[in-house]
Every structure is written in structure tokens, then in C-alpha cells.
KEKE-3310 file (N, C-alpha, C; in steps of 0.2 Angstrom, whole numbers, plus 5000, padded with zeros to 4 digits):
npx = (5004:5011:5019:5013:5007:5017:5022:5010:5012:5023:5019:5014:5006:4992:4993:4996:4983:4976:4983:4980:4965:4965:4968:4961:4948:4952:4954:4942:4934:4940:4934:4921:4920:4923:4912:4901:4905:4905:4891:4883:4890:4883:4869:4869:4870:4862:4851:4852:4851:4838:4832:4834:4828:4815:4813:4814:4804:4794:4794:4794:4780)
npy = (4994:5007:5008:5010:5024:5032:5030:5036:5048:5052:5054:5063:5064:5070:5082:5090:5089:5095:5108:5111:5113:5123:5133:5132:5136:5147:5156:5153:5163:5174:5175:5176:5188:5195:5194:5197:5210:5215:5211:5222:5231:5232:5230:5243:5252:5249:5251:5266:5269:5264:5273:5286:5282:5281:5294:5302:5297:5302:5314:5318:5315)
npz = (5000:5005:4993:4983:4987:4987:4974:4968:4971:4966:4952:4937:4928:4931:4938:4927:4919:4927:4926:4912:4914:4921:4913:4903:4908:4913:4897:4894:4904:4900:4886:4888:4897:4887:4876:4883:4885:4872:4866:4876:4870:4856:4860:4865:4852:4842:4850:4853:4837:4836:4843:4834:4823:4826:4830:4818:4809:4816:4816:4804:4802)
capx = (5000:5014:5022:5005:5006:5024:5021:5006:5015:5025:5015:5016:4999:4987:4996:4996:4978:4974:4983:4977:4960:4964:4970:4954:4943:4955:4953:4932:4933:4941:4929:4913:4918:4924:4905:4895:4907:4901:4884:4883:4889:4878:4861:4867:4872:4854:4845:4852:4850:4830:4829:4837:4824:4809:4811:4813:4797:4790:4797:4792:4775)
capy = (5000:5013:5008:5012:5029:5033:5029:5041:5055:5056:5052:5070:5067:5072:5088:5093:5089:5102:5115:5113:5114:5130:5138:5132:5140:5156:5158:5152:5167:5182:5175:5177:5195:5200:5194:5203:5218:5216:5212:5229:5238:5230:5234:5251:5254:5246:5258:5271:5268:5265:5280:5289:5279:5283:5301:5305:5295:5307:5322:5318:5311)
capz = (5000:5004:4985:4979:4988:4985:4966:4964:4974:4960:4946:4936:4926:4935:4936:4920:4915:4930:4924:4906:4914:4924:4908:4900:4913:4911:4892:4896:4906:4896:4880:4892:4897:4879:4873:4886:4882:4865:4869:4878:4864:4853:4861:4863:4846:4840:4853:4847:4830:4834:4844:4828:4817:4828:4830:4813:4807:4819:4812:4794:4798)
cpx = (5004:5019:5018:5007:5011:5023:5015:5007:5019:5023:5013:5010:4994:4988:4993:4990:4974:4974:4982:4969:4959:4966:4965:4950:4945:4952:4943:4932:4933:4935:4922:4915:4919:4918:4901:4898:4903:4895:4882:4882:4886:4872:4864:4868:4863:4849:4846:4851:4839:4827:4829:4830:4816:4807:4812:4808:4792:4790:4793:4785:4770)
cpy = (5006:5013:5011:5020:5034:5035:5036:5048:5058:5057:5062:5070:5072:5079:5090:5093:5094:5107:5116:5114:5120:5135:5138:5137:5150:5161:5159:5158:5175:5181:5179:5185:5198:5200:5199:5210:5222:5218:5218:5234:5238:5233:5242:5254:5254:5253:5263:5273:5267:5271:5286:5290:5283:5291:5305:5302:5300:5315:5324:5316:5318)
cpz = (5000:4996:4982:4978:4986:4977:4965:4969:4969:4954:4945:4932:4925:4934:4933:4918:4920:4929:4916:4909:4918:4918:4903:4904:4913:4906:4892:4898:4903:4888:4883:4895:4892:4877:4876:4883:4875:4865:4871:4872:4858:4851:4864:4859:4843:4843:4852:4842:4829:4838:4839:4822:4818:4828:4824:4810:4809:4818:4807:4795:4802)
residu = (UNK:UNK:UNK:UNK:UNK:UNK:UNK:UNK:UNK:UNK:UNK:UNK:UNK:UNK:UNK:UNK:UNK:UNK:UNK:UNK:UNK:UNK:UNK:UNK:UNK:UNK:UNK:UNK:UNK:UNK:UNK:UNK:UNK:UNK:UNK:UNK:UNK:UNK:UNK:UNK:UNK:UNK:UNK:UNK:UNK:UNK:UNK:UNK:UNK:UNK:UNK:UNK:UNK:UNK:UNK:UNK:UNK:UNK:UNK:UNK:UNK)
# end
């Protein structure tokens, strides 16, 4: 049992597919705030663009 323990104390694995999944969760993370960023600037571009639209229909009618 302590050969067992011993062995997967070193065992360098495991490691590595942690820290490939905390740099997964990283990048996960800067995508999901650059979207929203977007998203944001999206729907205020759009609502401005229908505020634009709306109050010149109301101009000209």
C-alpha cells in the first residue's frame, strides 16, 4: 500500500491535465467577458439607431 502511495506521489499526470484545465477556465473566462462587452455595445448601438429611426418618422409624419 505505501508503494502504491509513494508511486502516485510522483506520478506527474494528474498535474498537467489540472493545469490545462485551469487555463481552459481562464481563456472560458476572458471570452465570456469580451462577449458581454460586446453584447453591451451591441444593444446600445441598435438603441440608438432606433431611437434615431423613431424620431425621425415622427418628424416627417
Amino acid at each position: 500500500m505505501t508503494a502504491f502511495l509513494r508511486q502516485l506521489a510522483r506520478d506527474q499526470k494528474g498535474a498537467t491535465a489540472v493545469e490545462y484545465g485551469l487555463i481552459l477556465a481562464l481563456v472560458f473566462l476572458a471570452m465570456l467577458g469580451a462577449v458581454q462587452a460586446f453584447g453591451r455595445n451591441a444593444i446600445a448601438i441598435w438603441d440608438g439607431t432606433s431611437t434615431k429611426i423613431v424620431e425621425a418618422s415622427e418628424n416627417n409624419g
